[in-house]
C-alpha positions as CSV (number, residue, x, y, z in Angstrom):
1,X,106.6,111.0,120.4
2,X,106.5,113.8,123.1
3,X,105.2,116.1,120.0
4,X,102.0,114.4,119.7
5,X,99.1,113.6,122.4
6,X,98.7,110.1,123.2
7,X,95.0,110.8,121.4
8,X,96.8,111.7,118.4
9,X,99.6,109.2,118.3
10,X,97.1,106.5,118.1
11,X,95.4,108.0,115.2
12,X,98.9,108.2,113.2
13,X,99.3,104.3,114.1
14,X,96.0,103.3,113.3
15,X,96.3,105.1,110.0
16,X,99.6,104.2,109.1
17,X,98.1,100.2,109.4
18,X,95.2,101.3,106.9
19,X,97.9,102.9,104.3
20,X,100.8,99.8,105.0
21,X,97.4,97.2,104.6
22,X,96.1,99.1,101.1
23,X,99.6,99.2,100.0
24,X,99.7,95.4,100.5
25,X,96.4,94.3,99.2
26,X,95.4,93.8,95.7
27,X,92.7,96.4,95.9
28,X,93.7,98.5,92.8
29,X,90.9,100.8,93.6
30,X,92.0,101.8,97.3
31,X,95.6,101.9,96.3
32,X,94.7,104.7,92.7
33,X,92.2,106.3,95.3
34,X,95.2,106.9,98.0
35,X,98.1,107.4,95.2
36,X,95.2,110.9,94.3
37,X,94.8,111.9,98.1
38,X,96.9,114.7,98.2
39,X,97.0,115.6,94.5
40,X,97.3,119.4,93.8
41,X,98.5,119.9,97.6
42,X,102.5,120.8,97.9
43,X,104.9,119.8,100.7
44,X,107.9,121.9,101.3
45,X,111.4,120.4,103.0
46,X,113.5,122.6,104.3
47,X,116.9,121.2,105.5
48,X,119.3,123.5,107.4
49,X,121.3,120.2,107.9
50,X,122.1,117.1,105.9
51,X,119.8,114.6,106.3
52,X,119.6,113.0,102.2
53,X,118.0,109.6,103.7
54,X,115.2,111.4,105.8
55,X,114.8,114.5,103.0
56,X,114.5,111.6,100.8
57,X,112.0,109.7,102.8
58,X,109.6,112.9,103.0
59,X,109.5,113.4,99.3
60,X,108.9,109.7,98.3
61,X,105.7,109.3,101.0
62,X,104.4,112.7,100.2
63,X,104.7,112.0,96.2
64,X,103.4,108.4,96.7
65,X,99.6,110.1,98.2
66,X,99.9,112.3,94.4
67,X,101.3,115.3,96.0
68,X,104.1,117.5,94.8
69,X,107.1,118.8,96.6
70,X,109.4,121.3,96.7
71,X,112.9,121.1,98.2
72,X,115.5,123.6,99.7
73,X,118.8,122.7,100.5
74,X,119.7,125.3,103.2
75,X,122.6,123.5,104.9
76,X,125.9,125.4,104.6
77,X,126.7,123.3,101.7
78,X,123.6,124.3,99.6
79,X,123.7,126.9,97.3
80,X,126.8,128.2,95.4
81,X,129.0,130.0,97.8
82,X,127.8,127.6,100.8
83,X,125.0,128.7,102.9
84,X,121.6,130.8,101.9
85,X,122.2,134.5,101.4
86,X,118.9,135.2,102.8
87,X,120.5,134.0,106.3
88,X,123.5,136.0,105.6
89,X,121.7,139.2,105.0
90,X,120.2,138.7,108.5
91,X,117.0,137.2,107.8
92,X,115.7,134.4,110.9
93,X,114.9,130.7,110.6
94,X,111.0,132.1,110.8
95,X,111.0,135.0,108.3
96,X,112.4,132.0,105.5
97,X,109.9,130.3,106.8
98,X,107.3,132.9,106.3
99,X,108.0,132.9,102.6
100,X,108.1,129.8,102.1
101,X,105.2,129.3,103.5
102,X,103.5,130.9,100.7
103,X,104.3,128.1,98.1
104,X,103.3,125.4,100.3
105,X,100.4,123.3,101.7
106,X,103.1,121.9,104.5
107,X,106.3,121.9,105.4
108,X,109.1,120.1,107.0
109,X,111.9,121.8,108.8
110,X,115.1,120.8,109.9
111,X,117.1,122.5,111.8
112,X,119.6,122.3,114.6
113,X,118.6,125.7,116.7
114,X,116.0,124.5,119.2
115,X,115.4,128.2,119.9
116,X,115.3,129.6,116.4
117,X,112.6,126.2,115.7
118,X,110.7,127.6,118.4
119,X,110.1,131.1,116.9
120,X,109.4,129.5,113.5
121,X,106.9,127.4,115.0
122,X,105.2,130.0,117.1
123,X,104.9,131.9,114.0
124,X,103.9,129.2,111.5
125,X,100.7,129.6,109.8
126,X,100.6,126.2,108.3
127,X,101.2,122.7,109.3
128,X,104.9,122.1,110.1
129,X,107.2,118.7,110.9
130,X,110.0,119.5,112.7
131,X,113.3,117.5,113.0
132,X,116.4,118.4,114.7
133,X,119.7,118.3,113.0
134,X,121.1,115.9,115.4
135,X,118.6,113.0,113.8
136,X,116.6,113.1,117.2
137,X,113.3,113.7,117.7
138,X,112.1,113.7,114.1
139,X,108.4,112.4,114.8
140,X,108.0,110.5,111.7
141,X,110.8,108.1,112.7
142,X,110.2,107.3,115.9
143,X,106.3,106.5,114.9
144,X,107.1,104.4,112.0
145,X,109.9,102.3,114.4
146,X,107.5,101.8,117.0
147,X,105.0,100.3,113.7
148,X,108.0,98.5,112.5
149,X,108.1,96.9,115.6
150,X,104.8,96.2,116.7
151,X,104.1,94.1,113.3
152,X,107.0,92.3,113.8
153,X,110.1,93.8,113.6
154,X,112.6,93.4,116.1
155,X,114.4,96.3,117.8
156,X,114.4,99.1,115.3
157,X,117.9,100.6,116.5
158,X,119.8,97.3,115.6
159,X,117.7,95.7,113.1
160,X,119.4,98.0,110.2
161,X,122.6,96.8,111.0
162,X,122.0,93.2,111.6
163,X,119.2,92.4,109.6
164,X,119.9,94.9,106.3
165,X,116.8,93.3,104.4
166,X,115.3,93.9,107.6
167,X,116.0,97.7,107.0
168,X,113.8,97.9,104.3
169,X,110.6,97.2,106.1
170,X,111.8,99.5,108.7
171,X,112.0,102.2,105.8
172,X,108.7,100.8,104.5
173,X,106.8,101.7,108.1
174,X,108.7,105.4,108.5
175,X,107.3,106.1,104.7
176,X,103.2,104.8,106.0
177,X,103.7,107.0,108.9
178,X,105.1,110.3,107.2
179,X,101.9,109.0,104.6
180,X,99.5,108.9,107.5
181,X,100.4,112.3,109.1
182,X,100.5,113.7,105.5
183,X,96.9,112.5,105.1
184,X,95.6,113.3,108.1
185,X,97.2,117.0,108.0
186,X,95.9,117.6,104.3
187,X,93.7,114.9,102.2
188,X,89.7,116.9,102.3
């Protein structure tokens, strides 16, 4: 949570509750209002590594607030020959992201170069969740654990494994969180 000020990282939580509580009531109302939130707005994943479960977990939160999403498989097993050609011909993590850029409200980036994440960050224009390859670091995950575990859960590195009904709820709090920051980022 090293991405986010203390400031902010309370926000995410406290949101996240609201969205996990709405999706729980029987408030039909608050639960059409927040399935409309981001309608017309258009999240981007770009995954330079193969992540399907977390890929998949972007696309289903941002969807669930109305939203539609784009997604570009850029790993080396992506496209026909393995691999974008844009990268081939030379082209950096941040031009691709430049361009994409233009299609998208927000993206999500994945990538295993800290270096070349950098750059593309410096030069985003738009709002950008980063997650290394390595499945470290990715913001959205370690927010909706430490959720998972203050309502209850128990210790969100074993409980998957253990407890695999258990990893469902776990699932359930990363989705509220990517929902919250989603939200917070874009809803007017």
């Amino acid at each position: 949570t090293d991405q986010l000020t203390p400031e902010a990282t309370s926000l995410v939580l406290r949101t996240a509750k609201n969205i996990h509580t709405t999706l729980r009531s029987d408030d039909a109302g608050a639960k059409e209002q927040l399935a409309k939130c981001l309608h017309h707005r258009l999240l981007s994943v770009i995954s330079y590594t193969s992540a399907p479960r977390s890929d998949a977990g972007h696309l289903r939160a941002f969807t669930a607030l109305g939203g539609s999403t784009l997604y570009v498989d850029a790993s080396s097993k992506g496209g026909k020959k393995g691999g974008m050609t844009s990268a081939k011909k030379g082209e950096t993590l941040a031009d691709t992201l430049s361009c994409m850029e233009c299609y998208g409200d927000l993206a999500v980036l994945r990538h295993w170069d800290a270096k070349s994440v950098d750059e593309a960050v410096r030069r985003s224009r738009k709002g950008l969740i980063v997650g290394n390859g390595d499945g470290e670091g990715d913001i959205t995950d370690e927010l909706g654990d430490q959720l998972f575990e203050e309502s209850g859960g128990s210790d969100a590195g074993t409980t998957a494994v253990a407890k695999p009904e258990a990893q469902s709820e776990q699932q359930v709090c990363r989705e509220v969180v990517r929902m919250a920051i989603y939200k917070l980022l874009l809803a007017s």
